[in-house]
N, C-alpha and C positions, 0 to 999 in steps of 0.2 A: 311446307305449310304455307309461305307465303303465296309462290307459285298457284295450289289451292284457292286460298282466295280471291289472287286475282282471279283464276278460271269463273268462280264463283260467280262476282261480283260482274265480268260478262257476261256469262250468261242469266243473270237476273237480269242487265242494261238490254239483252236481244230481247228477253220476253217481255220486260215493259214495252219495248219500241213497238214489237206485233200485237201489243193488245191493244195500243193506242191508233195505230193504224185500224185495226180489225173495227174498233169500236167507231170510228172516222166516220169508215167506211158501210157499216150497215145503217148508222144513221141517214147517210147521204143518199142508200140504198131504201128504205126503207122511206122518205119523204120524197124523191124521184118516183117512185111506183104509187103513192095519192096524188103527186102530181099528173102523172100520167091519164091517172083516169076521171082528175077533176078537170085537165084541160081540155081533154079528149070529149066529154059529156060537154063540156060550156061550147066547146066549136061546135059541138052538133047542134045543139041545140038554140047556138045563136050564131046561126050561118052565116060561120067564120074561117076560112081556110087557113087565113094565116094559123088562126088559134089548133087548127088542128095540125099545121105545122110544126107547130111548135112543141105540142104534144109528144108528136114524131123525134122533136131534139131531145125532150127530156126522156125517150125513152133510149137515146144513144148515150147518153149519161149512165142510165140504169145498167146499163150493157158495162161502161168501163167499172163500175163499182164491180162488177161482179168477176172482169180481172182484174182488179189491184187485189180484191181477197185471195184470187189464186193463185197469184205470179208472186203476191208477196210473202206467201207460205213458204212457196218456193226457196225463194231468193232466203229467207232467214234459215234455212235449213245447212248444219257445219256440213264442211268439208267430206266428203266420202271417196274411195275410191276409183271413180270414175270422174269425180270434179275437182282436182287438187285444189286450184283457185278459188273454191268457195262457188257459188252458185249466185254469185251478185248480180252477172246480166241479166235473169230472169226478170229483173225490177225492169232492169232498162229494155229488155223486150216490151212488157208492159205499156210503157211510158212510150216507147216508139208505135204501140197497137192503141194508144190513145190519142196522140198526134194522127195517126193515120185517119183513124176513124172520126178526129175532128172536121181534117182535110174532105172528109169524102162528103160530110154533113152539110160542111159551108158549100161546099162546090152543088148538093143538091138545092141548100136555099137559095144561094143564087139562082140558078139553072131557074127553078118555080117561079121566083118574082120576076125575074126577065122576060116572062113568058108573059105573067099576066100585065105588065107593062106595054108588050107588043099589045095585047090584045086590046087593051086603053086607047092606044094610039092609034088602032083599027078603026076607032069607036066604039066599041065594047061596051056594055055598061057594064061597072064593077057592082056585087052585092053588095049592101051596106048589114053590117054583122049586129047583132043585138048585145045591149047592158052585161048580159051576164057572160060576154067573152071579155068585154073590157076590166070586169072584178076580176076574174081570172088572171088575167095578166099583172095587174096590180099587187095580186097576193103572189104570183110566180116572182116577179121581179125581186118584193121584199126577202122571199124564203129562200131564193135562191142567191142572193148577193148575201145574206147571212151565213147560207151554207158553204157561200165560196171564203169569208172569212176567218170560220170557225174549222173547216178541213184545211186550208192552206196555216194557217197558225200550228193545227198539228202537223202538218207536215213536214215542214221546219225545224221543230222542235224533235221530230223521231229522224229528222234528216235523208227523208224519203221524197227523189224525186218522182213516183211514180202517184204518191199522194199529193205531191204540190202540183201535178202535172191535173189529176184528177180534181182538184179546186178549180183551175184554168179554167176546167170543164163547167164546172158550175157556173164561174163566170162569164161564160159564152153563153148559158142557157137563162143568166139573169139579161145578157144583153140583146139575145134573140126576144125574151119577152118588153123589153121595153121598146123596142123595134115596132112590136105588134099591140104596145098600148099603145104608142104613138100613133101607127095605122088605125086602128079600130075606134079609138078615139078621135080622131081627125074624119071618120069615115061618118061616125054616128053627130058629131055636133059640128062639122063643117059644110056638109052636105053631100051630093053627088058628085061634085066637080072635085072634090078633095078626095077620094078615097082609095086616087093612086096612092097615098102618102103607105099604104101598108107597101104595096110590093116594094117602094121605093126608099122604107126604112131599111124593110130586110134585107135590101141588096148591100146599104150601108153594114148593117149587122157581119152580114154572111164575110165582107172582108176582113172585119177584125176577127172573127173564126179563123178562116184561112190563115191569117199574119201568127197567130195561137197557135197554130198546127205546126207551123213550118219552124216556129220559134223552140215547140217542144222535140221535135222530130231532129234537130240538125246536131242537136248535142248530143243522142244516141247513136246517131250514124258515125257520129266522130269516133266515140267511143268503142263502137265496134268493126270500126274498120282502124283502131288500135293507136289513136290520136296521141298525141304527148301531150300533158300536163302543160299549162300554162306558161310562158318564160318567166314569169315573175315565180313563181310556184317553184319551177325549178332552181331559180340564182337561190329562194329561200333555203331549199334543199342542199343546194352545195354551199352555202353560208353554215347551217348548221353540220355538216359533215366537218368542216374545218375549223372549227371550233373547239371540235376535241382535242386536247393534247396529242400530239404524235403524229398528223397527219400532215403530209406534205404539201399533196395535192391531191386530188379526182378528175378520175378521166371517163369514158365512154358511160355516163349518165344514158340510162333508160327508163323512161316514167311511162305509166299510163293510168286509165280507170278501170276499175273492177266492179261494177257498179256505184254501189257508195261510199266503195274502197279504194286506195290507190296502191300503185303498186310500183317501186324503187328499186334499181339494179344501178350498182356501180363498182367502178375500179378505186382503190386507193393505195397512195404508197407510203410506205412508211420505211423507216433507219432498217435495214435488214439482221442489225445485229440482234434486235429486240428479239426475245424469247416467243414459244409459242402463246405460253398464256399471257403476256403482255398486251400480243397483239390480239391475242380474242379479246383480252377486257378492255382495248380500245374498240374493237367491233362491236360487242355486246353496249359498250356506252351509247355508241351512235345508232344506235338499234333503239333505245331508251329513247334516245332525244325527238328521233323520228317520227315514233308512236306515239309521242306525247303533243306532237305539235299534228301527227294525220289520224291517230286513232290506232287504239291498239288491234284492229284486224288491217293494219295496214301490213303490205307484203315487201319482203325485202331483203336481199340479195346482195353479198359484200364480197368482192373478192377484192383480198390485201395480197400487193407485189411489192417486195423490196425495192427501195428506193436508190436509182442508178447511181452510178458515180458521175459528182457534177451535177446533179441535178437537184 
């Protein structure tokens, strides 16, 4: 019965997490695509390349909302057998397809405003963009540093980094527009002589992207090329192993991530006289204690050796 419940009361905690994700997610999805085609209209219309660059960003946004909904379906799907582990990297694929795609977007804004910066220094004369790409940005800026707030707060809270990853994203595309208020603004009331200031914002813009990518990107690589857990994370682990009554010591500790999960292998010794079921309800304890401090889909593996002589 109680067993039951707990199952229950999981799987109630998984489908709150995916609906609040899901729900994140098409809002963000969902104001990215009027973005798109309100900034998209105002560049044309006020011969603005930045602004229709920018357009181009929030439509790589639009792109990652439409993998967190499908990678996070994924990833919340139980265990079956073909994935004993759970299906948690699928987030973290995600999260690394959102890094990636941030990486490629900053490296294109860069790549563009360096261009038009040469062209400055050529002589060039830069276009000066009309009013109505400068309101656009101003309302991108606001909507989009809200939507980086309000998806990063759920993300947190559903403890998904493929949704806090996907806020990031917001917040590169509110700081790509202020980049291009700055530019646009500086172009239409400063004059001709100032209207490098757009390529030369974005350039700024483009490396806080970059830094965002690489920042999202390196903790998935970790994870899947099968990283261990933190040192502090770990002494936490073998502090609460030994804790239990009966255990001596812990040896060959193996930790890693399973997306949102962790997953704990180790050796322990204990009094060899002890009976069988003593020492399972010393295992089953430390099993308790685990889950309670990483989460009950946390994975974990105990293998108890008698305790040597002399030792």
């Amino acid at each position: 019965m109680g067993m039951t419940t707990v199952k229950q009361d999981e799987m109630a905690c998984a489908a709150g997490r995916q609906h609040a994700i899901y729900r994140v997610t098409i809002v963000g999805a969902v104001l990215n695509l009027v973005l798109i085609i309100f900034k998209m209209l105002a560049g044309i219309l006020g011969r603005s390349g930045a602004m229709v660059a920018d357009a181009i960003h929030s439509l790589s946004d639009f792109v990652t909302d439409v993998i967190v909904l499908v990678f996070v379906r994924i990833s919340n799907k139980p265990r079956d057998v073909d994935h004993d582990y759970g299906h948690g990297k699928y987030e973290t694929l995600a999260t690394a397809l959102i890094g990636v795609l941030l990486f490629v977007v900053g490296v294109g804004v860069l790549a563009g405003r360096c261009s038009s910066i040469l062209a400055y220094l050529r002589g060039e004369t830069l276009g000066q963009p009309g009013m109505v790409a400068l309101w656009a940005a101003v309302v991108s800026v606001v909507t989009k540093e809200w939507l980086y707030r309000y998806t990063r707060a759920v993300g947190r809270r559903a403890n998904s980094k493929a949704v806090v990853a996907n806020a990031w994203h917001h917040r590169s595309d509110a700081l790509s527009s202020v980049g291009t208020m700055v530019g646009v603004g500086g172009a239409i009331l400063l004059g001709e002589d100032w209207r490098v200031l757009d390529p030369l914002a974005a350039v700024v813009v483009s490396v806080f992207i970059l830094k965002v990518s690489v920042d999202l990107v390196r903790p998935c690589v970790d994870e899947l090329l099968e990283k261990s857990l933190p040192e502090d994370m770990e002494r936490d682990i073998t502090r609460l192993v030994l804790s239990a009554g009966g255990v001596a010591h812990l040896h060959n500790l193996c930790t890693r991530r399973i997306g949102n999960n962790v997953a704990i292998e180790f050796h322990i010794c204990m009094d060899g006289n002890l009976s069988l079921t003593e020492a399972h309800r010393t295992a089953s304890h430390i099993e308790e204690l685990l889950r309670e401090a990483y989460g009950e889909r946390t994975h974990i593996v105990i293998h108890v050796e008698p305790l040597e002589p002399g030792r």
